[in-house]
N, C-alpha and C positions, 0 to 999 in steps of 0.2 A: 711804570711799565709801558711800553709802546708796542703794539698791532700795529701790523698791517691792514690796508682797508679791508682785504678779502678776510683775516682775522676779526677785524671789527667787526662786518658785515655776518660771520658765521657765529659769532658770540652772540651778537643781538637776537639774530635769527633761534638759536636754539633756547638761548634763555624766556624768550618769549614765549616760546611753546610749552616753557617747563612753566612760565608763571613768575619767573625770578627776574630780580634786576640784572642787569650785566656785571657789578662790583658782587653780588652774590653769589653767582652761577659761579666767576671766576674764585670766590672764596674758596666755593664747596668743591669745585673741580680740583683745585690746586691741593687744597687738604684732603682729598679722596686718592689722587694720586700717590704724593707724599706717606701717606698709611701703604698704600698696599703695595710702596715700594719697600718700607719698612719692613712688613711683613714678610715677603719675599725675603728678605735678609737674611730675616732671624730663620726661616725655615731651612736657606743654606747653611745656615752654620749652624744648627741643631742636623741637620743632616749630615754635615762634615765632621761633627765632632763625632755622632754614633757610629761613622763609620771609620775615623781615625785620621784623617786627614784635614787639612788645610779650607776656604770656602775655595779658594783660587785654584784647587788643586781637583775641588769637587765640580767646578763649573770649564775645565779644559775639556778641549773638544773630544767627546769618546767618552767622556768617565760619567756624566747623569744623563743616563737613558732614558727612555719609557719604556716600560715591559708590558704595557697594554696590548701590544704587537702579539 
């Protein structure tokens, strides 16, 4: 995988303040990601299904609100 130096330079910088090496920040970043993109998934399409439709159908622009408003 290749960075950019301003990439390089912001991996080292952060990893360092966590205490982790750069191959492990980027481990744990990369598999922290990848979960709770997974996550998100499953929760469209448990949400899609309860409400009878499609995930693609539940994520068009208009149809998942927030009713916190």
């Amino acid at each position: 995988m290749t960075f950019t130096p301003a990439e390089r330079e912001a991996i080292a910088a952060h990893s360092a303040a966590l205490g982790l090496s750069a191959d492990e920040y980027i481990r744990r970043t990369a598999a922290d990601r990848a979960l709770s993109w997974q996550r998100e998934r499953e929760t469209f399409h448990a949400v899609a299904q309860r409400r009878g439709c499609t995930t693609d159908e539940l994520v068009q622009r208009g149809t998942l609100t927030d009713n916190s408003l």
